[in-house]
Rosetta silent file (secondary structure, phi, psi, omega in degrees, C-alpha in Angstrom):
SEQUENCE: XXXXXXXXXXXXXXXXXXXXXXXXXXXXXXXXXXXXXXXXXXXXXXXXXXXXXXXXXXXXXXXXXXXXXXXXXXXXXXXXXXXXXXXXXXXXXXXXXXXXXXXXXXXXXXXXXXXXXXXXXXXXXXXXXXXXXXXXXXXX
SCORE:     score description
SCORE:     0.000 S_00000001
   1 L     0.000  -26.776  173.570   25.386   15.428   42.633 S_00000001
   2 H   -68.633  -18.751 -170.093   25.823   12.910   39.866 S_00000001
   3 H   -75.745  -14.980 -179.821   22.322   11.913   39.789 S_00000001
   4 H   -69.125  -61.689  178.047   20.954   15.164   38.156 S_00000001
   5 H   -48.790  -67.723 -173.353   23.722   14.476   35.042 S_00000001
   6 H   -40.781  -57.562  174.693   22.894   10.446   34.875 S_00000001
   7 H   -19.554  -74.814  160.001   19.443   11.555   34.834 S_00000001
   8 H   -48.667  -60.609  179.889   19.457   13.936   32.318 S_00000001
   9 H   -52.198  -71.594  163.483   21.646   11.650   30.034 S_00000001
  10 H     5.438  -74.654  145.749   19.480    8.901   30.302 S_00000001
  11 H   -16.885  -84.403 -169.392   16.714   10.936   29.136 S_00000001
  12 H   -62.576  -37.738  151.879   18.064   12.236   26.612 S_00000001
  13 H   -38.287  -77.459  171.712   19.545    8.546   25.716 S_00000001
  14 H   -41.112  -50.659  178.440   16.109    6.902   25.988 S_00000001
  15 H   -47.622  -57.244  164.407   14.620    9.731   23.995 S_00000001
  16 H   -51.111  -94.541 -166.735   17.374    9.000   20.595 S_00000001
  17 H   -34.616  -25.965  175.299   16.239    5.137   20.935 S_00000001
  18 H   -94.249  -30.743  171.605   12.798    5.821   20.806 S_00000001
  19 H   -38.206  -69.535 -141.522   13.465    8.623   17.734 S_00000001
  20 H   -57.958  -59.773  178.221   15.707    5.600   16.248 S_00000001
  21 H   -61.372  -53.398  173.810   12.688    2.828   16.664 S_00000001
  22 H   -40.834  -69.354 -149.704    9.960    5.599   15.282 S_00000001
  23 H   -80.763  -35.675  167.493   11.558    6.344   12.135 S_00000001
  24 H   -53.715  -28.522 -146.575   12.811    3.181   11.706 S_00000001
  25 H  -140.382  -73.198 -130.846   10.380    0.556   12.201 S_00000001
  26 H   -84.128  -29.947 -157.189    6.794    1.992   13.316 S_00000001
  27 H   -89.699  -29.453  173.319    7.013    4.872   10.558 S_00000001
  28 H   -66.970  -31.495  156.567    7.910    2.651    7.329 S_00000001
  29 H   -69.022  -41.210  168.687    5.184    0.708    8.627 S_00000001
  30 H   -72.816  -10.363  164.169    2.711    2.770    9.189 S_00000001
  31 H   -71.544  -43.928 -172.971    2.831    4.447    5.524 S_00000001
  32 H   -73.822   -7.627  158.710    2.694    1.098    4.294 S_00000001
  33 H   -70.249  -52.647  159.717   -0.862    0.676    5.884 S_00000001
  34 H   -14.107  -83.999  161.764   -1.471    4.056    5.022 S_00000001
  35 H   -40.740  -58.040  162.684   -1.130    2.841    1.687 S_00000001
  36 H   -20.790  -64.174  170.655   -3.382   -0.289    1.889 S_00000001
  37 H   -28.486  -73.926  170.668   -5.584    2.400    2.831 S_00000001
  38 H   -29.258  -72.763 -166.163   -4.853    4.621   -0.488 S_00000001
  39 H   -77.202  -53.124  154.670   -5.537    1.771   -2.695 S_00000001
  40 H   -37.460  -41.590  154.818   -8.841    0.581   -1.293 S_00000001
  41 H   -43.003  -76.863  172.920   -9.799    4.132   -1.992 S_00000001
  42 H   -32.567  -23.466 -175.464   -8.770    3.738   -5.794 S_00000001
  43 H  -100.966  -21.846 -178.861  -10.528    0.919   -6.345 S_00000001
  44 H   -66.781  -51.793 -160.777  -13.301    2.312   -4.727 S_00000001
  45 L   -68.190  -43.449 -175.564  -13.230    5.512   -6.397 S_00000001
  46 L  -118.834   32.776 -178.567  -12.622    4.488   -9.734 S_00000001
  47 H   -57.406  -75.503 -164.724  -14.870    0.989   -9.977 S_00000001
  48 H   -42.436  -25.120  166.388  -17.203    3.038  -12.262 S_00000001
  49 H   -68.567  -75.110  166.435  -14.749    3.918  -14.462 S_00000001
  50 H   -56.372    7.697 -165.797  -13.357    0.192  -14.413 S_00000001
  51 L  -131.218   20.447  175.557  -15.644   -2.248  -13.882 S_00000001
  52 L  -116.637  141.190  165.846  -18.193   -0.604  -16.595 S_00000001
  53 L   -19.949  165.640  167.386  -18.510   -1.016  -20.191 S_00000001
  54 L   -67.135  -15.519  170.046  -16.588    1.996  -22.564 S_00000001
  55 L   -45.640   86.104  163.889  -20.260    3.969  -22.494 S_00000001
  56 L   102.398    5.580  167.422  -19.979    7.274  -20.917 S_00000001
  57 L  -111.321  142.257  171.659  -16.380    7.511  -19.870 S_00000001
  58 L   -86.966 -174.010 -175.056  -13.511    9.628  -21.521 S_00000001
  59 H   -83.268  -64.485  150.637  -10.459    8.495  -22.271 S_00000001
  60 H    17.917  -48.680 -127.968   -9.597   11.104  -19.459 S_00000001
  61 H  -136.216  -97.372  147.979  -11.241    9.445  -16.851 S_00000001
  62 H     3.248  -48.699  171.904   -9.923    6.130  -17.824 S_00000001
  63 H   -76.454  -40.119  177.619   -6.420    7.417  -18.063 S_00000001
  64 H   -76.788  -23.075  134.054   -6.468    8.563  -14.573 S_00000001
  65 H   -37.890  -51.559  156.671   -7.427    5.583  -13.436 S_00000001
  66 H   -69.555  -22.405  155.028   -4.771    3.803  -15.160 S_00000001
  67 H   -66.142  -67.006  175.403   -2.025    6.110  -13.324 S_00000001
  68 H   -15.832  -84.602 -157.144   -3.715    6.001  -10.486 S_00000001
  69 H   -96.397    7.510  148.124   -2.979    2.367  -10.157 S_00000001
  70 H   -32.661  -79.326 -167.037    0.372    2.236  -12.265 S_00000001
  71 H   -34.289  -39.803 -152.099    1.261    4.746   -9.293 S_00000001
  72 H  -106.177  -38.289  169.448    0.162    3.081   -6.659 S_00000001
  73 H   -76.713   -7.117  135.132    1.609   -0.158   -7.408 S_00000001
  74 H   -84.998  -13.444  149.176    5.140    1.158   -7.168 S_00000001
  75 H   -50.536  -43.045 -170.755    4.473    2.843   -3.990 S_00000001
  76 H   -64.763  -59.600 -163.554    3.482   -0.448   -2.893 S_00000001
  77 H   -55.295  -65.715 -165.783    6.771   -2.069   -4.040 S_00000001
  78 H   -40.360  -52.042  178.437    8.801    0.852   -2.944 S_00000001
  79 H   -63.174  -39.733  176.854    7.195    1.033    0.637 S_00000001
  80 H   -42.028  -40.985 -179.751    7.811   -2.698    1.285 S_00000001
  81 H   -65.445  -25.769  168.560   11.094   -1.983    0.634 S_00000001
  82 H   -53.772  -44.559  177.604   11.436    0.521    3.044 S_00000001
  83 L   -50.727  124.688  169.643   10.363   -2.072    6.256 S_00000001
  84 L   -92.465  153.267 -155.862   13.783   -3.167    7.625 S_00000001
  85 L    25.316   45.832  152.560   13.174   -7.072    8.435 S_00000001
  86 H   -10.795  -43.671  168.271   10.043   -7.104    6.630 S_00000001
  87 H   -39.218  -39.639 -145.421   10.420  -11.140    7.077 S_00000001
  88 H   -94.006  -45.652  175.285   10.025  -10.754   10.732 S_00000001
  89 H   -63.078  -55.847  151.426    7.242   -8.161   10.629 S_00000001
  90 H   -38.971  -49.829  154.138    5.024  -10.383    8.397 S_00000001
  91 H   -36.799  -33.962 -154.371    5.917  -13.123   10.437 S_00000001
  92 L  -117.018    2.707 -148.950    4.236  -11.372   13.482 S_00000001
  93 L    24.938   96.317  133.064    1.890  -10.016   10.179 S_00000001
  94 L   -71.679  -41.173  134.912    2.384   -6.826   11.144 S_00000001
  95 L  -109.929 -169.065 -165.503    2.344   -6.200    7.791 S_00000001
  96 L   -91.345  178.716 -175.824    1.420   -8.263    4.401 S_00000001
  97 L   -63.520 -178.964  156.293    3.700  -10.981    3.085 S_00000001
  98 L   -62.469  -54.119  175.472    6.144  -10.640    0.368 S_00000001
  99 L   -70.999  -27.665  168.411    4.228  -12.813   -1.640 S_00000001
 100 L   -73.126  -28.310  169.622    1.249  -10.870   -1.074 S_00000001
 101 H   -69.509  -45.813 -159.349    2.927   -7.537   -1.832 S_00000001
 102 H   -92.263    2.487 -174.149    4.220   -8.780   -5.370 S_00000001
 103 H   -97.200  -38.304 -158.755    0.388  -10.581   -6.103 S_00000001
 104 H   -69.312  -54.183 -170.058   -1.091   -6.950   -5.237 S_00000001
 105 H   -67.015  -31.584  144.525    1.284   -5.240   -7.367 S_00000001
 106 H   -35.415  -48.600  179.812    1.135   -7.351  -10.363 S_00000001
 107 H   -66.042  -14.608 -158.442   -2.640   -6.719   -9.986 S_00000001
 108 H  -101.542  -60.146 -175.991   -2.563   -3.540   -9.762 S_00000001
 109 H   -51.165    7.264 -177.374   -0.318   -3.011  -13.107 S_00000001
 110 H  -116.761    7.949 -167.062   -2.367   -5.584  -15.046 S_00000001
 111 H  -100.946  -57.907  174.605   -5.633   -3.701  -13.535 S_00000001
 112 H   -44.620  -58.716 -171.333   -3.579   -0.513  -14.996 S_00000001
 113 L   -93.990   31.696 -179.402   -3.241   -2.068  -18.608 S_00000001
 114 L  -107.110  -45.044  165.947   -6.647   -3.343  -18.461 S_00000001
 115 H   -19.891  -75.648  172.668   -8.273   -0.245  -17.727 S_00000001
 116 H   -75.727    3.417  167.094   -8.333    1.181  -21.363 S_00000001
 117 H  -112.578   22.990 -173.877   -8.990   -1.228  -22.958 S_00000001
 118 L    71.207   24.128  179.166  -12.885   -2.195  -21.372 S_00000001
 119 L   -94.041   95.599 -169.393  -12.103   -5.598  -20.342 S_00000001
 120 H   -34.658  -93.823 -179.322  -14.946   -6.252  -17.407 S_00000001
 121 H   -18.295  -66.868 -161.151  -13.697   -9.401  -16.846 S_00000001
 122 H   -71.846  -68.001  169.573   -9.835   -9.164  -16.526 S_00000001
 123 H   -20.662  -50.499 -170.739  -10.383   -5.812  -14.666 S_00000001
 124 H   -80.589  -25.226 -176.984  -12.998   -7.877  -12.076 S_00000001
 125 H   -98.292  -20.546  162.038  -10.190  -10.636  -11.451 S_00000001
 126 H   -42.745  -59.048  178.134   -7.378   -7.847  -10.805 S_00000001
 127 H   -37.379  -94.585  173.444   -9.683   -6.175   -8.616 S_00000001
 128 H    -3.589  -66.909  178.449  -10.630   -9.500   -6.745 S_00000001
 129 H   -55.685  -57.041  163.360   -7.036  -10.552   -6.556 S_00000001
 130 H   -70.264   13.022 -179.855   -5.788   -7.425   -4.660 S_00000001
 131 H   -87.130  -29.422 -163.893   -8.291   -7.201   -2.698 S_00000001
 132 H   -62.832  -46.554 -146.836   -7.292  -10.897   -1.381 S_00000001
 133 H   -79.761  -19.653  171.891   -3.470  -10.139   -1.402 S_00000001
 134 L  -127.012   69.809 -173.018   -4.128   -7.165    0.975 S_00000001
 135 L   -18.930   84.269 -156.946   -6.696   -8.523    2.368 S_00000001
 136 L  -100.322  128.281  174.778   -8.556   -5.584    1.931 S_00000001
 137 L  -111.339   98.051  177.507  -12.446   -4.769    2.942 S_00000001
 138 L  -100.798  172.202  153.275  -14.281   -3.225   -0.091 S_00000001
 139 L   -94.900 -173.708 -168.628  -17.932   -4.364   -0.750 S_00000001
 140 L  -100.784    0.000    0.000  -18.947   -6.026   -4.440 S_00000001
């Protein structure tokens, strides 16, 4: 008659530990790929605004771009932060390094103050650089 109770408990046991490992682990990771995601989009989305001359863009346009990756490069920090042992998951890369998280996010705020002012160049080595640090696949 005990085995129907052990049973049950079990269950329900296994069932919490696997909650505990989801939300813990699998789910802070997977947003931060998410993100990866997110940001390849941005750069995608808003080359023409950045990687073009001041001709034919609004300030508008430009400005949303520069939130855009203001935005995105504290999400970046913030989600890293989230990963409990981050060491260990990079380690297994499961996700990107530390050092690679703080190269992307510099880039992306110096991609952010670059934006408005038309600088091809500086704009083309942000770009470049996060693409490396999250080893990201846009085309040129």
């Amino acid at each position: 008659m005990l085995t129907i109770p052990i049973t049950i408990l079990s269950g329900l046991a296994l069932l919490v530990l696997g909650q505990i490992i989801i939300r813990s682990f699998i789910d802070p990771i997977y947003e931060l790929r998410k993100l990866r995601g997110e940001i390849a989009d941005a750069l995608i989305y808003h080359a023409s605004t950045y990687m073009t001359l001041d001709e034919g863009f609004t300030t508008d346009a430009k400005e949303e771009a520069r939130d855009a990756f203001r935005s995105l490069g504290g999400q970046l920090e913030a989600k890293s932060y989230a990963v409990p042992f981050y060491r260990a998951f990079a380690f297994i890369r499961a996700v990107p390094t530390l050092d690679s998280i703080e190269q992307a996010r510099g880039n992306l705020l110096g991609l952010s103050n670059s934006v408005l002012g038309g600088q091809l160049e500086r704009s083309e080595r942000h770009r470049d650089a996060i693409i490396k640090a999250l080893k990201l696949r846009i085309p040129d």
